[in-house]
KEKE-943016 format. One record per residue (C-alpha): residue number from 1; x, y, z. Coordinates in Angstrom, 1 decimal, decimal comma. Layout:
+-----+--------+--------+--------+
!   n !      u !      v !      w !
+-----+--------+--------+--------+
! NUM !      X !      Y !      Z !
...
+-----+--------+--------+--------+
//
This chain:
+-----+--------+--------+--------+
!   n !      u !      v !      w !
+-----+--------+--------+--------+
!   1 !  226,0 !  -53,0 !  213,7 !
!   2 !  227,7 !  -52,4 !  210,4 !
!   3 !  226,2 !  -48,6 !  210,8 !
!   4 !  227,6 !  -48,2 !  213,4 !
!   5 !  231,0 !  -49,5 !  212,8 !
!   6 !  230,8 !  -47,2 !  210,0 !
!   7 !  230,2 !  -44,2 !  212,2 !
!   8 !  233,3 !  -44,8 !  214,5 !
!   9 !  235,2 !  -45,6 !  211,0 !
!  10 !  234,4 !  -41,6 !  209,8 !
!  11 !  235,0 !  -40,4 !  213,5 !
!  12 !  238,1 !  -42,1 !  213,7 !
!  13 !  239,3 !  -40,9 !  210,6 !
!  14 !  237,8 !  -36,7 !  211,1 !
!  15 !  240,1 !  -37,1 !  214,0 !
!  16 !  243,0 !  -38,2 !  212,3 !
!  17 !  242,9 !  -35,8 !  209,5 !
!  18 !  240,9 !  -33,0 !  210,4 !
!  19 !  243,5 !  -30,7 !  211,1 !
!  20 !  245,7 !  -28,3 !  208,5 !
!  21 !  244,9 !  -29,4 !  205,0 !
!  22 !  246,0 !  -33,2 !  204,3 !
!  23 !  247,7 !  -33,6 !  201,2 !
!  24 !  246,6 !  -37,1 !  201,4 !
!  25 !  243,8 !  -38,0 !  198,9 !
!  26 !  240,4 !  -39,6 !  200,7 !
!  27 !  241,2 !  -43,1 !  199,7 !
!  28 !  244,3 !  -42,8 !  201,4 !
!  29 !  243,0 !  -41,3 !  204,8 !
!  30 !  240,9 !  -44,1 !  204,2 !
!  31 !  243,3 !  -46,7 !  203,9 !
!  32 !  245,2 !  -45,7 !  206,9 !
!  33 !  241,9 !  -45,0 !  208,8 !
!  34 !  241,8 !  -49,1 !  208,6 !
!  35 !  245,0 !  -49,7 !  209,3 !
!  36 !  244,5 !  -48,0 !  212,7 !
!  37 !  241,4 !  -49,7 !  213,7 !
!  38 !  242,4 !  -53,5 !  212,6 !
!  39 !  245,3 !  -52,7 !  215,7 !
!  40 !  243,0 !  -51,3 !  217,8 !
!  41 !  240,8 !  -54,4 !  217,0 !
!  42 !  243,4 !  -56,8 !  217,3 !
!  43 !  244,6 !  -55,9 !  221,1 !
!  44 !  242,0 !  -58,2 !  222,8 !
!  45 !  244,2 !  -61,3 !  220,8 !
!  46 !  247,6 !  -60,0 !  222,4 !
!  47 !  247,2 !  -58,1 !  225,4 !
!  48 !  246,2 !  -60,7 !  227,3 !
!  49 !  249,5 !  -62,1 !  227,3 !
!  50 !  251,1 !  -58,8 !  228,5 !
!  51 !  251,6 !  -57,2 !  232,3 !
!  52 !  248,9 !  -54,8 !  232,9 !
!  53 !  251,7 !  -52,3 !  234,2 !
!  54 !  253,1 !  -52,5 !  230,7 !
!  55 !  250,2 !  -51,4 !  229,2 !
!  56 !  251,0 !  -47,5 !  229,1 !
!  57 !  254,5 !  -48,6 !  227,7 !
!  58 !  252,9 !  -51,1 !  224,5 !
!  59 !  250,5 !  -48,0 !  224,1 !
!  60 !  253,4 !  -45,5 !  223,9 !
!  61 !  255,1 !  -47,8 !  221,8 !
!  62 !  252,2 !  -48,7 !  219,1 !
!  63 !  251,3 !  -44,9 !  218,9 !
!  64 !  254,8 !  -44,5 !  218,1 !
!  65 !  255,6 !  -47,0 !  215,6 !
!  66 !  252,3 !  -46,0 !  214,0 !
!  67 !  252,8 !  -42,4 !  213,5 !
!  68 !  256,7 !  -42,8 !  212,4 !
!  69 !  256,7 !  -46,2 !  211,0 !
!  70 !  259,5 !  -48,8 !  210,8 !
!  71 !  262,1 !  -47,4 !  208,4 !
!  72 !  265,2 !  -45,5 !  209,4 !
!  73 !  266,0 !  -42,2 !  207,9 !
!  74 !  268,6 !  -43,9 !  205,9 !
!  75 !  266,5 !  -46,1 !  204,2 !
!  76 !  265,8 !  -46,1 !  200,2 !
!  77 !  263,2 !  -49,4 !  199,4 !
!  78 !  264,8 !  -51,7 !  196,6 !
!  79 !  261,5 !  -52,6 !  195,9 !
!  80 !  262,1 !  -56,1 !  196,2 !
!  81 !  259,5 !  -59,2 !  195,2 !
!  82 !  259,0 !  -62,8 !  196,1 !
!  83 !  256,1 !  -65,3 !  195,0 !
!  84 !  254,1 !  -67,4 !  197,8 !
!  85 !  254,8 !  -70,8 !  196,4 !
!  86 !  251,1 !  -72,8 !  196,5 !
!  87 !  250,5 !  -75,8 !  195,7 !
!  88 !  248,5 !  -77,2 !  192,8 !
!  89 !  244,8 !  -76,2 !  192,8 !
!  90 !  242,2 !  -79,3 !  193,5 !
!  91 !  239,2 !  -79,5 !  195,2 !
!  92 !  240,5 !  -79,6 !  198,7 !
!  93 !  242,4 !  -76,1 !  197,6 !
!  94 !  238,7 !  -75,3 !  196,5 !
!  95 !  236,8 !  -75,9 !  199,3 !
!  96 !  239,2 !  -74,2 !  201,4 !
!  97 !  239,0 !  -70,7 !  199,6 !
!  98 !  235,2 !  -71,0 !  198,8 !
!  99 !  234,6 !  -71,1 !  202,7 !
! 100 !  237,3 !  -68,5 !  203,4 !
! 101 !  235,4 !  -66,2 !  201,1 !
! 102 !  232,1 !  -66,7 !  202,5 !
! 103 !  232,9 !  -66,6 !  206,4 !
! 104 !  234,7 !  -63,6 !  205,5 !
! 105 !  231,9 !  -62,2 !  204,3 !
! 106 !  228,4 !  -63,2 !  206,0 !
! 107 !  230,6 !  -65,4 !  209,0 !
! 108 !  230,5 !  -68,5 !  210,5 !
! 109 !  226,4 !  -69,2 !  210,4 !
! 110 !  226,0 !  -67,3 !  207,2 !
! 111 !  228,8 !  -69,6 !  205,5 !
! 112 !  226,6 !  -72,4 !  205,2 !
! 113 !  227,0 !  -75,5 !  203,7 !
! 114 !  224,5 !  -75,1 !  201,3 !
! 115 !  226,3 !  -71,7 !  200,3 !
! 116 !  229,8 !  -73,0 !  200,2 !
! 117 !  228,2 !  -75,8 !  198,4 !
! 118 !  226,3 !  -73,7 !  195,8 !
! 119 !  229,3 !  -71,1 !  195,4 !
! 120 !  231,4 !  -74,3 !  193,7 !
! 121 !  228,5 !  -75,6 !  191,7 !
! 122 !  228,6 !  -78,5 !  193,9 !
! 123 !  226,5 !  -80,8 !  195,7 !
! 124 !  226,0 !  -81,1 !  199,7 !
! 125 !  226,9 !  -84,6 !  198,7 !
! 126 !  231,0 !  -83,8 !  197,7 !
! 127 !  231,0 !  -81,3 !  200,5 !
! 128 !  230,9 !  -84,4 !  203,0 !
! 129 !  232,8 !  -86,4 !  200,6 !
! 130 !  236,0 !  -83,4 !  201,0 !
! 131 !  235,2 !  -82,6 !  204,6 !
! 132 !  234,1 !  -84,4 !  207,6 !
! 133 !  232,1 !  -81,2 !  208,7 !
! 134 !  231,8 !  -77,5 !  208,7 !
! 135 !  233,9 !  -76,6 !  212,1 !
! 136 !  237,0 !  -79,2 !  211,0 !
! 137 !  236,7 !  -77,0 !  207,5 !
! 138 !  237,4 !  -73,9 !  209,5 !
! 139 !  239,9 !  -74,9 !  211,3 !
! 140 !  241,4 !  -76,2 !  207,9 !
! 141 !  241,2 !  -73,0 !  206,5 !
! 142 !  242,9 !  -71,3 !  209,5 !
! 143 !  245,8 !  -73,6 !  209,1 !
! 144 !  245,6 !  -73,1 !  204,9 !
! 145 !  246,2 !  -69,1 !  205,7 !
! 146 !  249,2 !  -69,9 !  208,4 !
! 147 !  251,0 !  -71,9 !  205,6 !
! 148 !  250,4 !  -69,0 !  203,4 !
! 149 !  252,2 !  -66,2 !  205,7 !
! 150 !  254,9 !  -69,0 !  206,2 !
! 151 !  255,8 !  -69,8 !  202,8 !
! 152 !  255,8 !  -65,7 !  202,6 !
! 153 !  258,1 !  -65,4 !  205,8 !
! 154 !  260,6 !  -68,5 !  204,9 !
! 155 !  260,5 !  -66,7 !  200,6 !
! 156 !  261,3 !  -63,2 !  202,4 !
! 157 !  263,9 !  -64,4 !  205,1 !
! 158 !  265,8 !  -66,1 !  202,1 !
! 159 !  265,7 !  -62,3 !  200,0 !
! 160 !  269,8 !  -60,8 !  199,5 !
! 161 !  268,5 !  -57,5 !  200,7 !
! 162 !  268,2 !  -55,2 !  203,9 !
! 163 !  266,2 !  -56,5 !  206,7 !
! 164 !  263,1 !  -53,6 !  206,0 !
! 165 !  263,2 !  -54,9 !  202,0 !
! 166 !  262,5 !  -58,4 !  203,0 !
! 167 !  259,9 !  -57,5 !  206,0 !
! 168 !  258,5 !  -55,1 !  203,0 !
! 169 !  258,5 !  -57,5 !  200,3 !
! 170 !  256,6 !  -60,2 !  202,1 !
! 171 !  254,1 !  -57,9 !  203,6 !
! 172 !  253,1 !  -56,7 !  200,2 !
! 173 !  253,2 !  -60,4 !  198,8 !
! 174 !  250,4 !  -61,3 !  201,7 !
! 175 !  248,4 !  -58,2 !  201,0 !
! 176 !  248,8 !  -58,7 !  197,3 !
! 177 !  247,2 !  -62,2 !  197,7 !
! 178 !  244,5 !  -61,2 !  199,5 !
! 179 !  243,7 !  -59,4 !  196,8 !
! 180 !  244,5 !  -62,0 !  194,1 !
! 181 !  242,1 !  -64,9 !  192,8 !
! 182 !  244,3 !  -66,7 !  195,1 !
! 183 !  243,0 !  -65,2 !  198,2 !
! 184 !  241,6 !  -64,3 !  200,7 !
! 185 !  243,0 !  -65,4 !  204,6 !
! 186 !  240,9 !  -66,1 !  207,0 !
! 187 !  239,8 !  -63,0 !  209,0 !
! 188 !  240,8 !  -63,6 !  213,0 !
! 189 !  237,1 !  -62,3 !  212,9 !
! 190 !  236,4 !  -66,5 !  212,6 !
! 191 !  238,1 !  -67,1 !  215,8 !
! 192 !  235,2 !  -66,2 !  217,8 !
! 193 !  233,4 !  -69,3 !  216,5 !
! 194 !  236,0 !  -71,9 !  217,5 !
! 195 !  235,4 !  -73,6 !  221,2 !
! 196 !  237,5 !  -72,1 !  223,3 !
! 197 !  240,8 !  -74,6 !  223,3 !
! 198 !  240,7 !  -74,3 !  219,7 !
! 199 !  240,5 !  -70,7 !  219,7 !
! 200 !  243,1 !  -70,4 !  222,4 !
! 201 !  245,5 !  -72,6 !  220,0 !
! 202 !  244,8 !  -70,7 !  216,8 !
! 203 !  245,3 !  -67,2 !  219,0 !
! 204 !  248,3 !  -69,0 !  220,2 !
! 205 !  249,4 !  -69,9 !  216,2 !
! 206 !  248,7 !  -66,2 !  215,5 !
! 207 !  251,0 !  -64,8 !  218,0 !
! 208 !  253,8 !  -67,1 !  217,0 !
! 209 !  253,6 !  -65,6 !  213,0 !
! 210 !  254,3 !  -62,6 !  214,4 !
! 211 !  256,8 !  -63,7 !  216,6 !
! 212 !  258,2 !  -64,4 !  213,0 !
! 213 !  257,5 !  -61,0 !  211,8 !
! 214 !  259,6 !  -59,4 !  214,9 !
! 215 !  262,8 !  -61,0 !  214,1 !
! 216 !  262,6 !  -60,0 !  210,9 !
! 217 !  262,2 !  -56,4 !  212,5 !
! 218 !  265,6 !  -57,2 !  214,9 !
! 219 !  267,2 !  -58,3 !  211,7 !
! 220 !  266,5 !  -54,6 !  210,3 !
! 221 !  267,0 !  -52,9 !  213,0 !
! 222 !  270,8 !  -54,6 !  213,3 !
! 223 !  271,6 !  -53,8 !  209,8 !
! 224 !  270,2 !  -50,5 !  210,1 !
! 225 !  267,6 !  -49,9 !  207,9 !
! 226 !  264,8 !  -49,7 !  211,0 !
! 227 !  264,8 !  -47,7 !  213,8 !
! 228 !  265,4 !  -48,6 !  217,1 !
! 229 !  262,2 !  -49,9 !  218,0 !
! 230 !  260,6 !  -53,0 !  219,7 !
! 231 !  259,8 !  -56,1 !  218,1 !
! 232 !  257,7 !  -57,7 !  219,5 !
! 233 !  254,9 !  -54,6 !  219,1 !
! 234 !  256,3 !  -54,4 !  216,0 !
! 235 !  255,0 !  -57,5 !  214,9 !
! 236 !  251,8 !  -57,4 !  216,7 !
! 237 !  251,2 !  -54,5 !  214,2 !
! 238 !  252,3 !  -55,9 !  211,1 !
! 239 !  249,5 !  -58,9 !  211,6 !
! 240 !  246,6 !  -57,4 !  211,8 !
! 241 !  247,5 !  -54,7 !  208,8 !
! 242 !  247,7 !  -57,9 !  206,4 !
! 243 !  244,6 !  -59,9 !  208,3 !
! 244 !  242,6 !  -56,3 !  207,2 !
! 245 !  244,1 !  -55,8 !  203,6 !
! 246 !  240,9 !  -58,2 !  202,5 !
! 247 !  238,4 !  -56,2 !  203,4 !
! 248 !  239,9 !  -52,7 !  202,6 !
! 249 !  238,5 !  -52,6 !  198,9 !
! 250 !  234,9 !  -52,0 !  201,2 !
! 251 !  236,6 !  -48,8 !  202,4 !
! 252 !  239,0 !  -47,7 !  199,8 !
! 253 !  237,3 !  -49,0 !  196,4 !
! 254 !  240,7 !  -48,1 !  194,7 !
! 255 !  242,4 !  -50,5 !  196,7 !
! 256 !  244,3 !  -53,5 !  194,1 !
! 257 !  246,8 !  -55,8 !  193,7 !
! 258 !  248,4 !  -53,3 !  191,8 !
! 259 !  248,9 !  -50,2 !  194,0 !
! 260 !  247,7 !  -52,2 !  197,5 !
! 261 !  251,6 !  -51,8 !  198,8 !
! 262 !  252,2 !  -48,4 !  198,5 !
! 263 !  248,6 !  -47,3 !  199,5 !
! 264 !  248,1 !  -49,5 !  203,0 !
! 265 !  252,1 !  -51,3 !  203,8 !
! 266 !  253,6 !  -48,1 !  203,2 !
! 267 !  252,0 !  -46,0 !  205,5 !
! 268 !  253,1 !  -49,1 !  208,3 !
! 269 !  256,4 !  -48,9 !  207,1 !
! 270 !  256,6 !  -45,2 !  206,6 !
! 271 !  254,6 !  -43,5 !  209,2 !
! 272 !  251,0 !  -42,9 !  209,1 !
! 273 !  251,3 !  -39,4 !  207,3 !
! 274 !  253,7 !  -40,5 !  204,9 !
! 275 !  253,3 !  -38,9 !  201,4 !
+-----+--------+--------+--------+
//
């Protein structure tokens, strides 16, 4: 499966580079190459809620915002920061990340106890004692990561700058921690594992955090530093950029904390063929 995801990953990406010579370096067609397909990917979480005779508007809309990004012509980034504000590491904090990084990375039967278990040095005796079972410990770790992008949101909101510089800062603090020691979220990959109320809710969860992200794209559109565009698709872009920015090192090795802003937010906020 992975071979062939990997196939429509290079297809994908010939297509959107294969013309004139890019002045884009690989790991940044690669980057963006991502970027496109965790939106593609993410559709099945949001459409569902739309008209079907909207659908060729959202599509005109998503192409657009994609290829010419957020930022009005005006703008000039401040290259403002903000922390996530966590709180103290313990072994709940522990558990937490240990299975984040495992269902991430094998999914929700190859994150097995035993595994999460072994990954802390831990018994299958303290796992019980910190969690009732495996499924309430995914569900916990889906509401660890919306605490995450809220304490991001609520930190960016509060930022003295335009409404792009705060919708920027936050998105790179997110994408920042999934690179960190910190990270990473939860992949929405995990929600097909939930029953279906749960999943329902969690989809539900999801949709509202970009509700959030939206009206911090009205509050830069109103003061001018982003375009005219809509919000609402806005934000169901900006979600699954940061839910991907964990597993881009596996297609952009380059990918860090460090540069992880300018090489995969940018492009979102710039247009896909920034340079």
């Amino acid at each position: 499966m992975f071979a062939a995801y990997t196939g429509m990953f290079k297809q994908l990406r010939t297509q959107l580079f294969s013309g004139e010579p890019s002045p884009l370096s690989r790991g940044d067609q690669n980057a963006r190459t991502h970027l496109v397909l965790g939106s593609l990917l993410w559709l099945p979480a949001w459409l569902p809620c739309e008209e079907l005779e909207d659908y060729p508007f959202n599509a005109a809309g998503i192409a657009d915002l994609l290829l010419r990004g957020f930022a009005a012509k005006t703008w000039q980034p401040d290259n403002a920061t903000i922390m996530i504000p966590m709180p103290k590491p313990g072994p709940r904090e522990a558990f937490l990340q240990a299975a984040t990084k495992l269902i991430n990375e094998h999914g929700y039967h190859g994150a097995s106890v035993e595994k999460i278990s072994a990954s802390l040095n831990v018994s299958k005796g303290s796992f019980y004692h910190h969690n009732q079972n495996k499924d309430e410990l995914v569900l916990d770790c889906f509401e660890f990561t919306f605490s995450v992008i809220r304490h991001a949101q609520n930190a960016g909101r509060a930022l003295p700058y335009t409404g792009l510089d705060r919708l920027r800062a936050t998105c790179a603090a997110l994408v920042e921690y999934q690179m960190s020691s910190r990270g990473p979220l939860l992949r929405s990959t995990a929600l097909a594992v939930l029953p279906e109320s749960a999943r329902r809710e969690m989809i539900a969860r999801m949709n509202r955090l970009s509700g959030r992200f939206a009206s911090m794209v009205a509050d830069g559109i109103v003061d001018g530093s982003i375009r005219p565009v809509d919000p609402h698709l806005a934000g169901q872009l900006i979600n699954p950029m940061i839910n991907g920015a964990a597993e881009l090192p596996r297609w952009c090795p380059q990918a860090s904390a460090e540069n992880i802003t300018d090489l995969y937010v940018d492009p979102l906020i710039k247009g896909l063929f920034c340079v």
